[in-house]
N, C-alpha and C positions, 0 to 999 in steps of 0.2 A: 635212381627211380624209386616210387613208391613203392612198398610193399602192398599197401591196399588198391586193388585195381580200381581205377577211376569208377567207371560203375556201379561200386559196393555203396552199400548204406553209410557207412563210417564212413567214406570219403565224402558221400553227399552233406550228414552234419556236420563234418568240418567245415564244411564252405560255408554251411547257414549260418555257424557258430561264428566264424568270423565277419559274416556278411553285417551281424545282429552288433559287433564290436564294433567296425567301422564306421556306422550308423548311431551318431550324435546330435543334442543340439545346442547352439551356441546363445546364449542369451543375455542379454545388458539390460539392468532395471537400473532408473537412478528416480531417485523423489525427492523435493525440498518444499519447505513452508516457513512463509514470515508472517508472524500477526501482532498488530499495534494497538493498545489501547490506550488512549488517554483523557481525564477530565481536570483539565484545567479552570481555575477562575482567577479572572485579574479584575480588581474592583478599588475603583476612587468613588470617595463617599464625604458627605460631612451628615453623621445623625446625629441629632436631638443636641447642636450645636448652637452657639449664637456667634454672632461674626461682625465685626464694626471694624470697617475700612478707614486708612490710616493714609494722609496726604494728598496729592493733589487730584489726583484721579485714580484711585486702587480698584484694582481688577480680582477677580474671581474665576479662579478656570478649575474644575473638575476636571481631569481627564485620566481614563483606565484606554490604553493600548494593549492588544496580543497581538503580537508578531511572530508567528509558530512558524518550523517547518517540520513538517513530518515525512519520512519516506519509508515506504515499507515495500521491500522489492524481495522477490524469489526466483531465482532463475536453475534448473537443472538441467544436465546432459550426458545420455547415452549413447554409447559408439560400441558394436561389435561387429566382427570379421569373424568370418566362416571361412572353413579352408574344402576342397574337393569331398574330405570324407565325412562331413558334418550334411546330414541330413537339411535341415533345419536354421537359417540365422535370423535371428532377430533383437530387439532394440525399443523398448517402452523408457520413457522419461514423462515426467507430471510435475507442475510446481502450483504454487496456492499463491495468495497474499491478499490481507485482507488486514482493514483500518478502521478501529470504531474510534470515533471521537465527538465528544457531548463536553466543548471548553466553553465557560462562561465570561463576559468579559461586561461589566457594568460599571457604569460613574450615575450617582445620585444627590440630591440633597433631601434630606427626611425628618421631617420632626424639627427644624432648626428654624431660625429667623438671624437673615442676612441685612445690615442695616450701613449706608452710606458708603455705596460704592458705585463705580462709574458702568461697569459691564459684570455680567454673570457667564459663564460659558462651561456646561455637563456636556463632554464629549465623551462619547464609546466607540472605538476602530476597533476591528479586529481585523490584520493582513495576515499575510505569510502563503504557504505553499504546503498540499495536500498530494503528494503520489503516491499510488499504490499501483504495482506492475511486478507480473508475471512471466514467465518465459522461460517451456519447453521445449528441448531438440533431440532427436531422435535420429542417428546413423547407422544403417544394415549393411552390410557388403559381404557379396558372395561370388567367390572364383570360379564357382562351377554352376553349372545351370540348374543349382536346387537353388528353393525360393530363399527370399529373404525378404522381409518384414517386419512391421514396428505400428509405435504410437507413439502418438506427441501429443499432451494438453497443456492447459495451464489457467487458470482460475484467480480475477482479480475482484474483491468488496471492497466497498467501503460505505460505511454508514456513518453519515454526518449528522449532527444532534445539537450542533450550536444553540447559542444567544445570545445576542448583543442589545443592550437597553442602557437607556439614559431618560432621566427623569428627574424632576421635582414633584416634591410630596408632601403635604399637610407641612408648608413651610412658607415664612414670610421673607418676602424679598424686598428691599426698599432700596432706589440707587439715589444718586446727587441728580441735581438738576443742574443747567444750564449748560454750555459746548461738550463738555467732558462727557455727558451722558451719553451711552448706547444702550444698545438693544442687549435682550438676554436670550443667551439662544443654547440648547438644548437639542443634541444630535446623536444619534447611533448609525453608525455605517460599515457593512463588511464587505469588505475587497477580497476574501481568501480563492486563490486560485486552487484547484481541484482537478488533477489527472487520474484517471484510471487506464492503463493499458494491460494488454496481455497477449501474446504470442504463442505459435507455435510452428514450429519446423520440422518435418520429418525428408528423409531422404533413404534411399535403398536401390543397391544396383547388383548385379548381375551378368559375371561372362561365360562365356564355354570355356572349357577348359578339353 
């Protein structure tokens, strides 16, 4: 048996003292961040050129293609377990991602004279694939009927800043005549597909104990 009668002062700060130690709290942080920059330029040109077609029907094709992919993904995740003598459980996660891109893609003719050809053809594409995606998760668990608690975020950019152009410019063009002849044609077109996603999960449970 104790020496100190229940009662006594010293016996009562023992118990607070240990009350104040078994009383914890359990905490999971997790954070992550992706960020992508790129400036690309693809470019078909003829400047301050002269050009004299050769045979039966000679052709002229400019073409500048970008066919990018880009992925800029962040995902994090926290998990903490509390036991009966933890006050307190909980559970924050955050992730970022974020994509600047300003890619140039040009075909021109400038300053030149093109002489005896059947067709002319300045193409500019630009394809490919743009994702940027996020995705936080956050897990609490607690055994005893004290709380548990959290966050979840996650945060997706992207700032697109392209160009695509095709042109003739202070330039003479002169084709063949008769069947052989076509058209001159002169086009810029972008197809790039562009996802932005982001997520978040949180979860937290709780039993008696």
């Amino acid at each position: 048996p104790s020496p100190v009668p229940s009662s006594s002062g010293a016996n009562q700060t023992l118990a607070t003292v240990q009350n104040q130690t078994s009383s914890s709290v359990s905490l999971a942080i997790s954070g992550t961040a992706a960020f992508t920059d790129t400036a690309l330029t693809t470019a078909a040109y003829l400047d301050s050129a002269v050009v004299y077609g050769q045979g039966a029907a000679p052709l002229l094709d400019v073409q500048a293609t970008n066919n990018t992919l880009i992925v800029s993904g962040s995902g994090a995740a926290a998990y903490a377990a509390g036991n009966p003598s933890q006050a307190v459980t909980a559970a924050v996660s955050a992730a970022a991602a974020a994509d600047s891109n300003s890619d140039s893609t040009l075909a021109y003719i400038e300053g030149s004279q093109v002489d005896n050809v059947a067709s002319v053809a300045v193409d500019a594409q630009s394809t490919g694939l743009i994702a940027v995606v996020g995705l936080g998760i956050a897990v609490a668990s607690q055994s005893s009927e004290q709380p548990a608690g959290g966050f979840a975020g996650s945060v997706s950019v992207a700032l697109i800043d392209d160009r695509v152009a095709a042109y003739v410019d202070k330039s003479t063009l002169t084709g063949i005549g008769g069947a052989d002849a076509q058209d001159a044609v002169v086009l810029a077109d972008q197809q790039t597909t562009i996802g932005i996603g982001g997520g978040s999960f949180f979860a937290g449970g709780q039993g008696g104990g």
